[in-house]
N, CA, C and O atoms as a Tripos MOL2 file, in Angstrom:
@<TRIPOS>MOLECULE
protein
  160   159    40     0     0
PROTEIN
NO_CHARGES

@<TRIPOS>ATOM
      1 N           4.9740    9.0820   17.8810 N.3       1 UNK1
      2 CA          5.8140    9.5180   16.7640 C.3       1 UNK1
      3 C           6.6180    8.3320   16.2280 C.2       1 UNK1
      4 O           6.9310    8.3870   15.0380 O.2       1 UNK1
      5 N           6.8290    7.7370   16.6280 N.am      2 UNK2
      6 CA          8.0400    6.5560   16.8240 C.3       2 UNK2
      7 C           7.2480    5.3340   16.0150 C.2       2 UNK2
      8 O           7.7510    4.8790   14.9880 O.2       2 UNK2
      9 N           5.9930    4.8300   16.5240 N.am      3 UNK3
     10 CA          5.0580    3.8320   15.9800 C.3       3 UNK3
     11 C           4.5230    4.7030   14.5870 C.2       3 UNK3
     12 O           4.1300    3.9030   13.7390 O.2       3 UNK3
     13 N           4.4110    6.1000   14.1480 N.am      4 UNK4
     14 CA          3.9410    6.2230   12.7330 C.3       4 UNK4
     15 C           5.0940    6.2360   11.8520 C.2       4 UNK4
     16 O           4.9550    6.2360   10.6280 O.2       4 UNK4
     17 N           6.5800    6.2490   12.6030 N.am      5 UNK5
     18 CA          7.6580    6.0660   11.7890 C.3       5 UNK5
     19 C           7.7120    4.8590   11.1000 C.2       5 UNK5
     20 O           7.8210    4.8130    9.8750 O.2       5 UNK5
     21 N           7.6240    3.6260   12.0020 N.am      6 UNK6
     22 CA          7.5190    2.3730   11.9860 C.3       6 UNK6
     23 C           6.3600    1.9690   10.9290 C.2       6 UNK6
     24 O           6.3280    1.0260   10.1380 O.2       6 UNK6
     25 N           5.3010    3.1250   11.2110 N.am      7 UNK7
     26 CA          4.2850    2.4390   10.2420 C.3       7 UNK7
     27 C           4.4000    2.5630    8.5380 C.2       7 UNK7
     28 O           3.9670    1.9240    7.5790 O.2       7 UNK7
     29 N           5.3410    3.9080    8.7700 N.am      8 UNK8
     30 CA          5.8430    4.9620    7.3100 C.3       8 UNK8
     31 C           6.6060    3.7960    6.5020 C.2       8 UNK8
     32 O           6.3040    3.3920    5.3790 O.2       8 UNK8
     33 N           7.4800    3.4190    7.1770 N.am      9 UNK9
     34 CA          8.6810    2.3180    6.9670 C.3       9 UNK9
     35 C           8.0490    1.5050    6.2780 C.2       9 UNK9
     36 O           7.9130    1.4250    5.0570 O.2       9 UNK9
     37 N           7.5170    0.6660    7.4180 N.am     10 UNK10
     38 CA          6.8730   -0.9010    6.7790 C.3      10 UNK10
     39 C           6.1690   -0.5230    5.6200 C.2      10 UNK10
     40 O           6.6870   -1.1350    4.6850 O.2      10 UNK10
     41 N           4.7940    0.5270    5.0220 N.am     11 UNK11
     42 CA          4.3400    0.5600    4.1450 C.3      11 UNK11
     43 C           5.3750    0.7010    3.1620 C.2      11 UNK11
     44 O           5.1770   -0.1080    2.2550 O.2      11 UNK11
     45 N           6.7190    1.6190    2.9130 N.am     12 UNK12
     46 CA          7.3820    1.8570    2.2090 C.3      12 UNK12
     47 C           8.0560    0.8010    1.8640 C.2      12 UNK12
     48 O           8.5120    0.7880    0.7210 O.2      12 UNK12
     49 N           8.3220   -0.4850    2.8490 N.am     13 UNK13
     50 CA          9.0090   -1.2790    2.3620 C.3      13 UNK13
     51 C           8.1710   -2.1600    1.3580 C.2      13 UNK13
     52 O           8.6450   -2.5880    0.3050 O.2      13 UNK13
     53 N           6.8100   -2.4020    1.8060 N.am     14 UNK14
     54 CA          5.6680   -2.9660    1.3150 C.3      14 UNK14
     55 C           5.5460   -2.7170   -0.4170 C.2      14 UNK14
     56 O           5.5520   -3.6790   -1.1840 O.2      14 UNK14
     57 N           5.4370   -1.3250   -0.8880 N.am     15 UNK15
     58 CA          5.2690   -0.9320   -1.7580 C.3      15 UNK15
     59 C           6.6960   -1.1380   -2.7740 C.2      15 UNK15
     60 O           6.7630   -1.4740   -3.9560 O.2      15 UNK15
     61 N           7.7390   -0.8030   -1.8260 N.am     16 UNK16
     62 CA          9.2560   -1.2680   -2.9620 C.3      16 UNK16
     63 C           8.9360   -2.3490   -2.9790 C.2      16 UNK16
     64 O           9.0140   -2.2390   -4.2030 O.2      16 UNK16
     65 N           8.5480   -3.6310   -2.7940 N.am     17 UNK17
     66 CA          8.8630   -4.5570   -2.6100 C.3      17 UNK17
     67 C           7.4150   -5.4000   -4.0710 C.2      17 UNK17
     68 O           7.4350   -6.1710   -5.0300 O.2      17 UNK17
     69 N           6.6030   -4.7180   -3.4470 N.am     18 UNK18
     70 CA          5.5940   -5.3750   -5.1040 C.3      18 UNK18
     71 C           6.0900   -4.6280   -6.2700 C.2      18 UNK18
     72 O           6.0760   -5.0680   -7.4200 O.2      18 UNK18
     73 N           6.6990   -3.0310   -5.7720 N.am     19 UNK19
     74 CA          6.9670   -2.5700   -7.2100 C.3      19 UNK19
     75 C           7.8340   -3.3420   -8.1370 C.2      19 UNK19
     76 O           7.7750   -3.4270   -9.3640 O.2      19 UNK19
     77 N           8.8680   -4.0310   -7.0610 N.am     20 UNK20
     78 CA         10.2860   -4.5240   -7.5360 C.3      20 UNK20
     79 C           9.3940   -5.6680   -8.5170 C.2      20 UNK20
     80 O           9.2970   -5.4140   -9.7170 O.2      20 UNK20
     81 N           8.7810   -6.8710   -7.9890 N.am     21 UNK21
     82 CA          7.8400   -7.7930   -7.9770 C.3      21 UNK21
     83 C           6.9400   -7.5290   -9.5440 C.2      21 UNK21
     84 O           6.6570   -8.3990  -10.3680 O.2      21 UNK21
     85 N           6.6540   -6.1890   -9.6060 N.am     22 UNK22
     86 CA          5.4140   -6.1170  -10.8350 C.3      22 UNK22
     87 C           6.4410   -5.5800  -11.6870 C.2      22 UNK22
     88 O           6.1200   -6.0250  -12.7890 O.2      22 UNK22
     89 N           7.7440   -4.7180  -11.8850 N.am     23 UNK23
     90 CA          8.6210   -4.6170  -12.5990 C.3      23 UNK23
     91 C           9.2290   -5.5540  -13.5770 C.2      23 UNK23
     92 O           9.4230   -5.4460  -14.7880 O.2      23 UNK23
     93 N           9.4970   -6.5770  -12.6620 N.am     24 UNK24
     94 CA         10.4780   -7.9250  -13.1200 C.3      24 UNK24
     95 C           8.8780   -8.4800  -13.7520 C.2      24 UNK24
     96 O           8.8940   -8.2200  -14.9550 O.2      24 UNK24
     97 N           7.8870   -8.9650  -13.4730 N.am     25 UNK25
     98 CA          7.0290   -9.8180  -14.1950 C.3      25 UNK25
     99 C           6.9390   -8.8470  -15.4650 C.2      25 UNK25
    100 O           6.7280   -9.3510  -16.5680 O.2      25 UNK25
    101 N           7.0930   -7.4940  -15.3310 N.am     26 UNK26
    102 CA          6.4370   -6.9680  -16.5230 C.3      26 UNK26
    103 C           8.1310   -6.9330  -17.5090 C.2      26 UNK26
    104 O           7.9740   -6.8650  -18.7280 O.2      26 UNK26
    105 N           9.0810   -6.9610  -17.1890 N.am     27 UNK27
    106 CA         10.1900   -7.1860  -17.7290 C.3      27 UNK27
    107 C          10.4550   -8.4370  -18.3470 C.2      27 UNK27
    108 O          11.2310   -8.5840  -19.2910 O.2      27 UNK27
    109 N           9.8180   -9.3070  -17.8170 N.am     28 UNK28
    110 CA         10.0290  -10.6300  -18.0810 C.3      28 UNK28
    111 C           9.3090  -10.9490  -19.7350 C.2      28 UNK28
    112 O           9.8110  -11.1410  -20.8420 O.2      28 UNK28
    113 N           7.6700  -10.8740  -19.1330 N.am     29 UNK29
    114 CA          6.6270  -10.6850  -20.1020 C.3      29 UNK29
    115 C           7.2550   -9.7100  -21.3060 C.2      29 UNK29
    116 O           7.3010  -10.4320  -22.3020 O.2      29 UNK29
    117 N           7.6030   -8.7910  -21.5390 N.am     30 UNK30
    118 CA          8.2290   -7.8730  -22.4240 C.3      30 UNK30
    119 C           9.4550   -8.9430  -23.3460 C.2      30 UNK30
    120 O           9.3560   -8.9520  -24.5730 O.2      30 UNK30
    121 N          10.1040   -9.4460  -22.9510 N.am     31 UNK31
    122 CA         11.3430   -9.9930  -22.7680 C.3      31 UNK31
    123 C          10.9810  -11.4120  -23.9040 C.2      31 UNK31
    124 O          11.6280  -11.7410  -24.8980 O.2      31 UNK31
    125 N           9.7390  -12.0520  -23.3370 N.am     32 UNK32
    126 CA          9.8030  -13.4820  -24.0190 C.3      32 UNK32
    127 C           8.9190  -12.6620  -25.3320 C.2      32 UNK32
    128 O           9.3170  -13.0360  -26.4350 O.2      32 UNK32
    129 N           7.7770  -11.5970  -25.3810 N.am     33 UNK33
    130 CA          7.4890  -11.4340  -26.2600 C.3      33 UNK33
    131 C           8.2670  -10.4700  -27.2740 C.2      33 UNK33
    132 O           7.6090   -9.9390  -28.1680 O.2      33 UNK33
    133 N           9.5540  -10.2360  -27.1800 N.am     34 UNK34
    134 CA         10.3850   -9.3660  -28.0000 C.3      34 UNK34
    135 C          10.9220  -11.1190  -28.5780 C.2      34 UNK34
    136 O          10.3930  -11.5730  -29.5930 O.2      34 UNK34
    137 N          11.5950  -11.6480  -28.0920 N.am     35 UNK35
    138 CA         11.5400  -13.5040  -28.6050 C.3      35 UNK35
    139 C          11.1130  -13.9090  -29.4040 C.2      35 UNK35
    140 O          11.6630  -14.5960  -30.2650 O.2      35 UNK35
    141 N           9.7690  -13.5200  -29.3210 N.am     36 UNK36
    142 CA          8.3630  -14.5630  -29.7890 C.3      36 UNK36
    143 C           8.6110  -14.0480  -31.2680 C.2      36 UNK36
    144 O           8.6600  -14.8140  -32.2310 O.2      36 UNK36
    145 N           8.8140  -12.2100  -31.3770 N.am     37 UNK37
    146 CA          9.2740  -11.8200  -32.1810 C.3      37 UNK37
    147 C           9.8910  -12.1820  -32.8840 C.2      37 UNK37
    148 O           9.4910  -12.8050  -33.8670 O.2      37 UNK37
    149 N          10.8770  -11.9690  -32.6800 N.am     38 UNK38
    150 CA         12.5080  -12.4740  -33.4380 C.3      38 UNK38
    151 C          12.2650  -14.1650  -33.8850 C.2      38 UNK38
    152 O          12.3380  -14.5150  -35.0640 O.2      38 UNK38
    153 N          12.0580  -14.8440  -33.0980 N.am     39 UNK39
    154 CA         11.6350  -16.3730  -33.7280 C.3      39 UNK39
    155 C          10.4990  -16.2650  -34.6940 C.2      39 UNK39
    156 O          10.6000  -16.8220  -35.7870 O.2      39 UNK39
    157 N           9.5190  -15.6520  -34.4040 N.am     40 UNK40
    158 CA          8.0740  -15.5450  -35.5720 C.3      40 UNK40
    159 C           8.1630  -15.0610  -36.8240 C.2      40 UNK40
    160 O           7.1640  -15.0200  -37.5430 O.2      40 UNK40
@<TRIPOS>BOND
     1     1     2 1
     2     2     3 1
     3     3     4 2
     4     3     5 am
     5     5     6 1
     6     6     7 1
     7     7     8 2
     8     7     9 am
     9     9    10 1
    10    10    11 1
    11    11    12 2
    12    11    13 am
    13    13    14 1
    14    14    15 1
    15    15    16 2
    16    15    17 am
    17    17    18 1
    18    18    19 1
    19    19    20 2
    20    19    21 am
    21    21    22 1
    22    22    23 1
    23    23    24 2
    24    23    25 am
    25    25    26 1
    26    26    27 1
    27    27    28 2
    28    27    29 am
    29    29    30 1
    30    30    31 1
    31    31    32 2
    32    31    33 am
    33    33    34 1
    34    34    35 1
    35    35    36 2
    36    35    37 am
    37    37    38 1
    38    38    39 1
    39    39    40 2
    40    39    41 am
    41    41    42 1
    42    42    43 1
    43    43    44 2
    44    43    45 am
    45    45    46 1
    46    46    47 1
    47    47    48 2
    48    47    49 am
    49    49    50 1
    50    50    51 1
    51    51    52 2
    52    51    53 am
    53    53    54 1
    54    54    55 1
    55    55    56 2
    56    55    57 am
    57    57    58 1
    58    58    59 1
    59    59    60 2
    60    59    61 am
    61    61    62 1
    62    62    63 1
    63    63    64 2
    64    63    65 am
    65    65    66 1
    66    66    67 1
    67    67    68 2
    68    67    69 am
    69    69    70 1
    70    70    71 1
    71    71    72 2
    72    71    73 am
    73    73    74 1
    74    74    75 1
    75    75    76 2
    76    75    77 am
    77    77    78 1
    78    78    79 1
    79    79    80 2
    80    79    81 am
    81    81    82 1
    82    82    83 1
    83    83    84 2
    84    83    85 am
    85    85    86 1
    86    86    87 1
    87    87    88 2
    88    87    89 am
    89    89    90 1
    90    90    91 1
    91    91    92 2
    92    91    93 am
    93    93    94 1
    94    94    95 1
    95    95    96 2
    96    95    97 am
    97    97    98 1
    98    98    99 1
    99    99   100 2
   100    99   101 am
   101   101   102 1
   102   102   103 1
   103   103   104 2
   104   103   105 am
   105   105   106 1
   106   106   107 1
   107   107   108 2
   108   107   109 am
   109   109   110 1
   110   110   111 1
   111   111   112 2
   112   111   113 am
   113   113   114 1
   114   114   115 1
   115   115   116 2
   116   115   117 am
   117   117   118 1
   118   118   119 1
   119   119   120 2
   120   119   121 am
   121   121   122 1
   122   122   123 1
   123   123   124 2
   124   123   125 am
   125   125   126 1
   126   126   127 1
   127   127   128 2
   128   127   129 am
   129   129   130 1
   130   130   131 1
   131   131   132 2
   132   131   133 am
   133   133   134 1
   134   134   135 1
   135   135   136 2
   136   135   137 am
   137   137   138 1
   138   138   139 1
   139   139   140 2
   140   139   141 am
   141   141   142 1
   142   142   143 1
   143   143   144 2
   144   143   145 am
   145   145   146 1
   146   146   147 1
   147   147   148 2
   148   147   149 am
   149   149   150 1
   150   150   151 1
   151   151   152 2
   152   151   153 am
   153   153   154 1
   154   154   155 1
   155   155   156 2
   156   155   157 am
   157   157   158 1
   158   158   159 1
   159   159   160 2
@<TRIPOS>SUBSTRUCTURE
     1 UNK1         2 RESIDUE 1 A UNK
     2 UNK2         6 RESIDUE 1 A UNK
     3 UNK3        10 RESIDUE 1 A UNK
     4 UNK4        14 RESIDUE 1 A UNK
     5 UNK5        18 RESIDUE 1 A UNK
     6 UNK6        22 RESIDUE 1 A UNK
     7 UNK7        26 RESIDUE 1 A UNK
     8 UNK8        30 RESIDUE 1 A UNK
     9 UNK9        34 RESIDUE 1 A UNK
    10 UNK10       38 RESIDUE 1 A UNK
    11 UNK11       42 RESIDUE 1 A UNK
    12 UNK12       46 RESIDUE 1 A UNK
    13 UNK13       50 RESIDUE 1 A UNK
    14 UNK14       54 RESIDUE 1 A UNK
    15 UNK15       58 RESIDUE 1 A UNK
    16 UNK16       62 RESIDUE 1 A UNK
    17 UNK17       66 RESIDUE 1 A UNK
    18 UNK18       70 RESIDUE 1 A UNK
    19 UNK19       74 RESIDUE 1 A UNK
    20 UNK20       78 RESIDUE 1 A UNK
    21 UNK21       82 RESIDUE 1 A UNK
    22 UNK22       86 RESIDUE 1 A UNK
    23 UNK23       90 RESIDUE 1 A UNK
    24 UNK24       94 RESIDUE 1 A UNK
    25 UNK25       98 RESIDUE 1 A UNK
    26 UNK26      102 RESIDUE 1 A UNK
    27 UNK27      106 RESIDUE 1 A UNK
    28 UNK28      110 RESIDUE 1 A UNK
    29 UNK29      114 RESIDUE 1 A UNK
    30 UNK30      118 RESIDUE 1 A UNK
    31 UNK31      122 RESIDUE 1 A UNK
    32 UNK32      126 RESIDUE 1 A UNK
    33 UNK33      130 RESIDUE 1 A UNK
    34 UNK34      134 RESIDUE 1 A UNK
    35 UNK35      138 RESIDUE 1 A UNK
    36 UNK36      142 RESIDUE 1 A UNK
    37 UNK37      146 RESIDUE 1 A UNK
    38 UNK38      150 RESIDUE 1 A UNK
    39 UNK39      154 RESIDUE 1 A UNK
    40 UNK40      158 RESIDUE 1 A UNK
């Protein structure tokens, strides 16, 4: 019980952790092309 807790965890941390990761790149990307905008 104890080791599928552990396993629950780690995947969960796994997954916050690229979400955070593919959020910010896709925030970013959004970000310079609202820019690209406004300068173009």
């Amino acid at each position: 019980m104890t080791f599928k807790l552990i396993v629950f965890i780690g995947i969960l941390a796994v997954v916050a952790v690229l979400g955070m990761r593919a959020y910010r790149s896709s925030v970013r990307g959004f970000e310079q092309r609202q820019a690209e905008v406004r300068q173009g």
